[in-house]
C-alpha positions as CSV (number, residue, x, y, z in Angstrom):
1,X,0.0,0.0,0.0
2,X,3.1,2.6,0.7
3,X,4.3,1.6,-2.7
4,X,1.1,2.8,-4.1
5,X,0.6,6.4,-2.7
6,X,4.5,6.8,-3.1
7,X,3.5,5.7,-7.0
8,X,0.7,8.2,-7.0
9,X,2.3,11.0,-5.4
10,X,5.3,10.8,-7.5
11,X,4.0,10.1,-11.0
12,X,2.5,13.6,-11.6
13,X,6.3,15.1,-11.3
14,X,6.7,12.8,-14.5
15,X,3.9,13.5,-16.1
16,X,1.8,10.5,-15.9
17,X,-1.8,10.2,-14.5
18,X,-2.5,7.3,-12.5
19,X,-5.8,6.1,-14.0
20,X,-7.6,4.6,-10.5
21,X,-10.5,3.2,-12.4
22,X,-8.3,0.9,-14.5
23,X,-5.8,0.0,-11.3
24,X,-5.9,-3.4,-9.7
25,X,-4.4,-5.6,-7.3
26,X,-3.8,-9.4,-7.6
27,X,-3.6,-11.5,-4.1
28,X,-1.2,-14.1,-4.9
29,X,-1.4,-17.1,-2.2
30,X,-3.3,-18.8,0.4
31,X,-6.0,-16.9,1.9
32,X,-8.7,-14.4,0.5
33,X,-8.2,-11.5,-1.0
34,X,-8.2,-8.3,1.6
35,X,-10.6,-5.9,1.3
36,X,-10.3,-3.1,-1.2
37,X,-7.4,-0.7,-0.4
38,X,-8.0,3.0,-0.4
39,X,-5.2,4.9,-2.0
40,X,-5.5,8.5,-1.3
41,X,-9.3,8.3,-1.6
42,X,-8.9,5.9,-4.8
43,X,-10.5,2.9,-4.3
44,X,-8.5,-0.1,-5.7
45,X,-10.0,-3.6,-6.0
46,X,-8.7,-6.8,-6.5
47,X,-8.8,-9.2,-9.7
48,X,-8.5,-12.8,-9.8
49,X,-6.8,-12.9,-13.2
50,X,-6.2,-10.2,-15.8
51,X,-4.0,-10.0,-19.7
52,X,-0.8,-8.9,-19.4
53,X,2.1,-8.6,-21.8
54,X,-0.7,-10.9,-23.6
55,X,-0.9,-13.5,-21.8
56,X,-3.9,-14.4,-18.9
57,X,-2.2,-14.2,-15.3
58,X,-4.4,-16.0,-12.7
59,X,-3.8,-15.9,-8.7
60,X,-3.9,-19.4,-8.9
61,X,-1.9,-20.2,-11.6
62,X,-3.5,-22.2,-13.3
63,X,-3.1,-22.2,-17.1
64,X,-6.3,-23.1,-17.8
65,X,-8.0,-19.5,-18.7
66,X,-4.8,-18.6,-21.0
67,X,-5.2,-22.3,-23.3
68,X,-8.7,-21.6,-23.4
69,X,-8.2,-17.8,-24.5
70,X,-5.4,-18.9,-27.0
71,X,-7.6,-21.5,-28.0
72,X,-10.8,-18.6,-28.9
73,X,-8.5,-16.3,-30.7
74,X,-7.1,-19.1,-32.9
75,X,-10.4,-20.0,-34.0
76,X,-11.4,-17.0,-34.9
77,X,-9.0,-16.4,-37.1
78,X,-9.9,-19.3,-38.9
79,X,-13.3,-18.0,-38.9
80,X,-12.0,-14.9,-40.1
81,X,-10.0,-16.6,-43.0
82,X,-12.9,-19.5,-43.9
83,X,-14.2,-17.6,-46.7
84,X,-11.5,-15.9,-48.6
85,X,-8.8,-19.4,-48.3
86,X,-10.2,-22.4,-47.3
87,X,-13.1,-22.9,-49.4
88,X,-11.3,-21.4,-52.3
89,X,-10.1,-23.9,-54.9
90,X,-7.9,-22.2,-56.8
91,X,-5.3,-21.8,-53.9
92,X,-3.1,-24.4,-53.4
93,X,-2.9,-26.5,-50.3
94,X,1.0,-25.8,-50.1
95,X,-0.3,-22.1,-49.6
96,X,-3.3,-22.5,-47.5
97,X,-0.5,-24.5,-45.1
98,X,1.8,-21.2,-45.2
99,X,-1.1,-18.8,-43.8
100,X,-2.1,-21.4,-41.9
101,X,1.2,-21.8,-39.7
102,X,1.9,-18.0,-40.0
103,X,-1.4,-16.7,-38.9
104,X,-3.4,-19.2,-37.2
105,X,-0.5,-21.4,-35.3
106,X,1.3,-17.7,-34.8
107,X,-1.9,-16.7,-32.5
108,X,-2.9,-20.1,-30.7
109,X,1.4,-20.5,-29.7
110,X,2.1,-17.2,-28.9
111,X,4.7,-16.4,-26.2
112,X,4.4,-20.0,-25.1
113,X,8.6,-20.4,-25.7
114,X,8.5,-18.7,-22.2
């Protein structure tokens, strides 16, 4: 909580607005979550899992939500590309292969070599 209000009362001098609304707090471990902190008379709540750096962090863990997430935007790129490639003949399956490693693979395996 220190960290915070020396975060908010510091940022200004560089120029940056802390944006309160979009601000929240992970619990990480055993135990609930605390109640909301109040950061110079900024609520802040706490999320059980948010996106960042594209990928789904959980307070758990668990992988789950980021496979399944991966998983959605994969398909809909295939979706996406359905009409204009795969039902068109007159592109060759070596091709359809290329776009399909390079845009549908790129999605569903992204950042997963970390």
């Amino acid at each position: 909580m220190a960290a915070l209000s020396v975060y908010d009362r510091e940022s200004p001098k560089l120029g940056w607005k802390v944006s309160w609304v979009k601000t929240k707090l992970m619990h990480v471990g055993e135990g609930s979550d605390p109640p909301s902190l109040n950061i110079n008379g900024n609520a802040v709540e706490f999320a059980d899992l948010f996106v960042y750096l594209a990928s789904t962090v959980t307070n758990s863990g668990d992988l789950k939500p980021e496979i399944e997430r991966r998983r959605a935007l994969s398909s809909n790129v295939m979706q996406a590309l359905c009409k204009p490639l795969w039902r068109q003949q007159s592109i060759s399956y070596t091709t359809k292969m290329r776009v399909y490693n390079a845009a549908v693979l790129s999605v569903l395996l992204y950042g997963t070599q970390t």
